[in-house]
N, C-alpha and C positions, 0 to 999 in steps of 0.2 A: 504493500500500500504506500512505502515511501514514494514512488513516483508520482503517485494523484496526486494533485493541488489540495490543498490543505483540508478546506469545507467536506472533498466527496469523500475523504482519508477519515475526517472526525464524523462524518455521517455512517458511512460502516461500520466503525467501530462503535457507535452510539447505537449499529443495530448488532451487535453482536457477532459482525461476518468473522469466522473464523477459519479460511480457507481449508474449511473440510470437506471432501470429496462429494460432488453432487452439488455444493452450494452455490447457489448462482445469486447475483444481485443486481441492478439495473443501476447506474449514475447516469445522473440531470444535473442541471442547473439552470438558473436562470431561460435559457433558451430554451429546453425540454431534454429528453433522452441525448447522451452523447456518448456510451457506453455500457459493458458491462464485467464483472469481472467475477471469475469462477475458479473455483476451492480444490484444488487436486490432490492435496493428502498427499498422499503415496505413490497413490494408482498411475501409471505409467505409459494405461494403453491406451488404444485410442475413445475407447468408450468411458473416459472421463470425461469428452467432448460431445457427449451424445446426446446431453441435455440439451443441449442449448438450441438445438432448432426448433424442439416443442414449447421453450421456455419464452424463447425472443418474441420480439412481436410477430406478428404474421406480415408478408411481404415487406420487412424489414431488410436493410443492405450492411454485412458487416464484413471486418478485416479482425485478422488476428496481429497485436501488438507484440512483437518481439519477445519472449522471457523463456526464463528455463525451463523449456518444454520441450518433445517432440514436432517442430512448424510439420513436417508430413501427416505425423499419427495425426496429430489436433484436427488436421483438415478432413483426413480420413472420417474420424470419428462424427462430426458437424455432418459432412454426409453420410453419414452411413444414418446417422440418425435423423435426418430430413426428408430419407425415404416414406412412400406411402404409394399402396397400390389403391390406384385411383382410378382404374378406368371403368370401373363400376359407378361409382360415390364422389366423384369431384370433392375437393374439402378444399381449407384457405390457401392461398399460395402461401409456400413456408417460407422461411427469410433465407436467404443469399450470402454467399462467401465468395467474397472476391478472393477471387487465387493471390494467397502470398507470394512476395517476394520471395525468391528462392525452395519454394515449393516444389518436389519433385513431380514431373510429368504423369508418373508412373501412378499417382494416388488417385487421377481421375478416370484413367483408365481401368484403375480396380474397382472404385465406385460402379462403374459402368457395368461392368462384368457382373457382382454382386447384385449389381438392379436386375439386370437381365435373367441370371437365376429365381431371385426372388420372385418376379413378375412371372415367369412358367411355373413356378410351384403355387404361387398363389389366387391363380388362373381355373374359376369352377372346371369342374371337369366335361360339360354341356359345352364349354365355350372351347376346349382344350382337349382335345382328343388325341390320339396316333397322327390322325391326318394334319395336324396343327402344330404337334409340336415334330414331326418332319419337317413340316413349313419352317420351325424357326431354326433349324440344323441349317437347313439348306439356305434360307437368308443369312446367317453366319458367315458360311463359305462363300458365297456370291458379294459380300460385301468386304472381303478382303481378297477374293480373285484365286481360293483355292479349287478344287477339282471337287467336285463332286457326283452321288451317285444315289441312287434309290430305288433299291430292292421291294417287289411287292408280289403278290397274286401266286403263279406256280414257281418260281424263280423263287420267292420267299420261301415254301415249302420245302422246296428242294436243297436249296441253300444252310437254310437256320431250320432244321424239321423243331427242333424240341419251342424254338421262340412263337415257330408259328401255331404250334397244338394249344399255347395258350392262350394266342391272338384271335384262335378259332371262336369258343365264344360270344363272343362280339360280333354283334352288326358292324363295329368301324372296322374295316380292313386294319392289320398289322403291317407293319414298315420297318426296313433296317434303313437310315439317314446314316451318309457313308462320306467324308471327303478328306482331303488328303492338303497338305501347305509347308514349303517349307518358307523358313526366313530369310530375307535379303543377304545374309551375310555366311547362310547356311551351305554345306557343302557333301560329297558322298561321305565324310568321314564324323559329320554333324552327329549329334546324338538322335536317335529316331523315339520317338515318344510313341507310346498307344493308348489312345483312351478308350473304356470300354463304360458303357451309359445304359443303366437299367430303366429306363423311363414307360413305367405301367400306369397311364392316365387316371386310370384308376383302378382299386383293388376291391373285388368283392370277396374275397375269399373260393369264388368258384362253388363247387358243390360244397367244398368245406367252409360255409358259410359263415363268414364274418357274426359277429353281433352287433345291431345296431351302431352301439358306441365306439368300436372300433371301427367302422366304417367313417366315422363323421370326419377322419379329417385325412383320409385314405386321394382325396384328390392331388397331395404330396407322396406319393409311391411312385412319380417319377423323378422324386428331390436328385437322386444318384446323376441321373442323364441331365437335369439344369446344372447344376452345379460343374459338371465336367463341361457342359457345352460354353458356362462361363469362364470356365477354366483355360478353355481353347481360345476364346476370344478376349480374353487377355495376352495367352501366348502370342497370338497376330497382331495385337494392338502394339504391344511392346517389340514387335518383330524378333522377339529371340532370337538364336542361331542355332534352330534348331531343327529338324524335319518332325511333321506331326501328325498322326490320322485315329481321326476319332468315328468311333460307332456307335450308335445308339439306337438300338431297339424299344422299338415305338408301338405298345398292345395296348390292351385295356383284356380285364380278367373278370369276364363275367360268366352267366349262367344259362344256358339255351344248351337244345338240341345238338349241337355243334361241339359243347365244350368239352374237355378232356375231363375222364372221370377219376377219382380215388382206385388206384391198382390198374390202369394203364399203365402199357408200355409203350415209351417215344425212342423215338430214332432221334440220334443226335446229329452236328456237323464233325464230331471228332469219330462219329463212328459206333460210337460205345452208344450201350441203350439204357434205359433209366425207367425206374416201375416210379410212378408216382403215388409215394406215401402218404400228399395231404396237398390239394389243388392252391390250399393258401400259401403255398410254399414255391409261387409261381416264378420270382425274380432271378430266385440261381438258374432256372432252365433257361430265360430269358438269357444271361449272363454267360452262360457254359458255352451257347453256340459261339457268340460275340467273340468272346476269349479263344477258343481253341479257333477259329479263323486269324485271329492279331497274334497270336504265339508265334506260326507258323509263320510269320514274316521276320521275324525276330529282332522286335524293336530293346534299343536297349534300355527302356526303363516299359515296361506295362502297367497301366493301373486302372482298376475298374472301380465304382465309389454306386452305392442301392442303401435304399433304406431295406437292408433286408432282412433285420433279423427283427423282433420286440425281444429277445433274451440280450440281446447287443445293449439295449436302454436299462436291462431290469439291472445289467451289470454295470454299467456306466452312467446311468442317467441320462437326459436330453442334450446334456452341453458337452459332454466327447464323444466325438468317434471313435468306435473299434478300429484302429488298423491292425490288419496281417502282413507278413511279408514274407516269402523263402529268402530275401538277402538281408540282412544283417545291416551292410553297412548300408542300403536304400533306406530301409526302417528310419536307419536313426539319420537319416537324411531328413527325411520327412518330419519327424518329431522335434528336429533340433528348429528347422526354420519355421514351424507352426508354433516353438516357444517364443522365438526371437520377434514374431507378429500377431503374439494373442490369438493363435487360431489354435487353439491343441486339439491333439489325441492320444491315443492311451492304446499302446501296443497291448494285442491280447495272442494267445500261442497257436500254432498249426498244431495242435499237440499231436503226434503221430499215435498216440494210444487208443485216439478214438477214433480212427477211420474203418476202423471194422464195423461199427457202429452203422453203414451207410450199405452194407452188405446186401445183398438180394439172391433171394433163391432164384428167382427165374430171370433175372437183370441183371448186368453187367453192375449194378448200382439199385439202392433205392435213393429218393431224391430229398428223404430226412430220415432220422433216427427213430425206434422206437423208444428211445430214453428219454425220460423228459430231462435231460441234463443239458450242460453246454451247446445249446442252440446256435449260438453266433461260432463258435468253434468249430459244431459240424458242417454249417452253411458254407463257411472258409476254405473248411475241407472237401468240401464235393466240389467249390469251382476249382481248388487246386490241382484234382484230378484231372482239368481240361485243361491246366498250363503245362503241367508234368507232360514233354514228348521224349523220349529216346530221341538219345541224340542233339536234343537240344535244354541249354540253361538259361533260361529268362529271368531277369531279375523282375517281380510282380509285389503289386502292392493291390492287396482289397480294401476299400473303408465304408464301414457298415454306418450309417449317417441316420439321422432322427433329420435333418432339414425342417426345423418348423421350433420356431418362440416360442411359449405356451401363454406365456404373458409379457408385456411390454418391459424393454429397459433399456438404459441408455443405448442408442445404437442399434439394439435390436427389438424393432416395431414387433409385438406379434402378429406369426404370420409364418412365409415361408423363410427359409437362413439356406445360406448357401454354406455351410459347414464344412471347412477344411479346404474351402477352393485357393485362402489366399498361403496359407500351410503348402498348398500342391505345387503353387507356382513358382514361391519361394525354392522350394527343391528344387524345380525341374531349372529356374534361372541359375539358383548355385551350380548344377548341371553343368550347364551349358556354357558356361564362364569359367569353368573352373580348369 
């Protein structure tokens, strides 16, 4: 407070402002509002910044003042918490951050990325379908000039069998949304990236029928495929130097004539056949085909991200992701840059003890355990069976994601969250630079 002029210095103090975390206060004078100044304690990340867009006035214009802070994170966090998905509800225009002096480029373009996940996850499912959220893969690619591609109809079938017996289902056709980009500075020796995106529009459980309450917010069961598609389009924003090709299978898992039953067996793209254990168990078959097609190119980092597991949250709760990983030093790639940017997650084991657990009499596989134990452990473990090829070592990361606030806080509106995207890219740039 020593730099205010004297008056708005004894007016704070006269109100008690104790620069504690969360505390915000407005300074006037004579002429009206001409600031305001906010309490950060400790807290370090960006979401000590997250108040201040619900707090300020509404279409208000500010600047951040010089001090010892993060000028990046602060910016970050202003946006991140000035989001609102509004193309349902219009509400006030929020107030305005003129880009600081020395601000990195990089914070608007992650802003961006983040919106864009969010706004697919938060997107009813009426309005957001297979056929919609292919649309916005494919506007991604087209809007940075990568290749792209879009599998559907017998080509689907034949291609991805196990994605498409759960797309079946559905009146909305199933879609794989396919494109390929490398970066300006990228070359044959670049690092190649593989994304793999479980995006189920929505999730009824199938014959193994949800309960009402778990359905209700089931129109984020494509959180894994926004997230990574934000993930991408940060990569292109920032042009890494990197080669990149992301997949995302695009269903909806519902119940008709059509759909695949409890003790089916599907034919996969890796070949192997799979008896399905429980139809709510839809996103690793989605996932298994994706992955064993990207294995088989052999990009040097794979990563696929699905909300797939609820034993993943019973073990972590809503604010970490599960990561898995067969390498070691990717892991702690990933964990070290999702500390260093307030995005965590929390490594959980490929434990090899329980893959018997996944066993089938008459199947190469069943497609979950009959144990009610370690769910996100076994989920890890079946798609790991479609990275594992003779002959080849892929380094792969899964991250089992909740994508969704449950309630409002700085920064993070409730709603949908793009969970570990800014964690992803932090690795894949140390990557790539290194």
């Amino acid at each position: 407070m020593d730099a205010l002029p004297a008056g708005q210095a004894a007016a704070l103090r006269a109100r008690g402002f104790d620069a504690a975390p969360r505390k915000i206060e407005l300074l006037t004078d004579e002429s009206g509002l001409t600031g305001a100044v906010i309490g950060l304690g400790t807290d370090g990340s960006p979401y000590a910044f997250g108040d201040l867009p619900t707090i300020l006035p509404p279409a208000s214009v500010w600047r951040f003042v010089p001090g010892d802070f993060d000028l990046d994170g602060a910016a970050l966090g202003f946006l991140l918490g000035a989001y609102a998905y509004d193309r349902l509800k219009p509400r006030k225009r929020a107030p305005a951050l003129l880009a600081p002096d020395g601000v990195d480029t990089s914070v608007i373009a992650t802003a961006e990325a983040v919106f864009l996940a969010r706004d697919l996850i938060n997107t009813p499912a009426n309005l957001l379908g297979p056929a919609e959220l292919a649309d916005a893969v494919l506007a991604a690619a087209a809007e940075f000039g990568a290749a792209s591609e879009l599998v559907t109809g017998d080509a689907l079938a034949a291609r991805y069998p196990a994605l498409a017996a759960v797309a079946a289902g559905s009146d909305r056709p199933g879609k794989v949304a396919i494109f390929s980009w490398a970066g300006s500075a990228a070359h044959d020796k670049s690092p190649f990236i593989s994304l793999c995106g479980k995006g189920v529009c929505f999730d009824t459980g199938g014959y193994d029928l949800k309960p009402s309450a778990a359905m209700l917010k089931m129109k984020k069961d494509m959180g894994g495929a926004a997230i990574l598609l934000g993930l991408a389009r940060l990569i292109m924003a920032q042009d890494l130097p990197v080669r990149l090709k992301i997949r995302v299978g695009c269903v909806e898992n519902s119940i008709s004539g059509h759909a695949m039953r409890p003790s089916d067996v599907l034919q996969t793209h890796a070949g192997k056949t799979v008896e399905v254990g429980n139809t709510d168990a839809e996103g690793r078959l989605v996932l298994c085909d994706l992955l064993s097609e990207a294995v088989a190119e052999q990009p040097a980092w794979l990563i696929d991200a699905a909300t797939l597991t609820g034993a993943a949250r019973v073990a972590l709760g809503p604010d970490l992701p599960a990561l898995f990983s067969n390498d070691d030093k990717m892991a702690a790639a990933i964990l070290d840059a999702g500390a260093s940017c307030f995005d965590p997650l929390w490594r959980l084991p490929l434990w090899p003890g329980y893959d018997t657990w996944l066993d089938s009499p008459i199947a190469d596989m069943n497609s979950v355990s009959a144990k009610p134990f370690a769910g996100a452990i076994i989920a890890a473990l079946f798609l790991q069976r479609f990275v594992a090829k003779p002959g080849l070592q892929v380094s792969w990361a899964h991250v089992d994601v909740y994508a969704w606030n449950d309630q409002s806080r700085p920064g993070r509106p409730e709603g949908g969250e793009a969970q570990s995207l800014r964690a992803l890219f932090g690795a894949i740039s140390n990557l790539a630079h290194g």
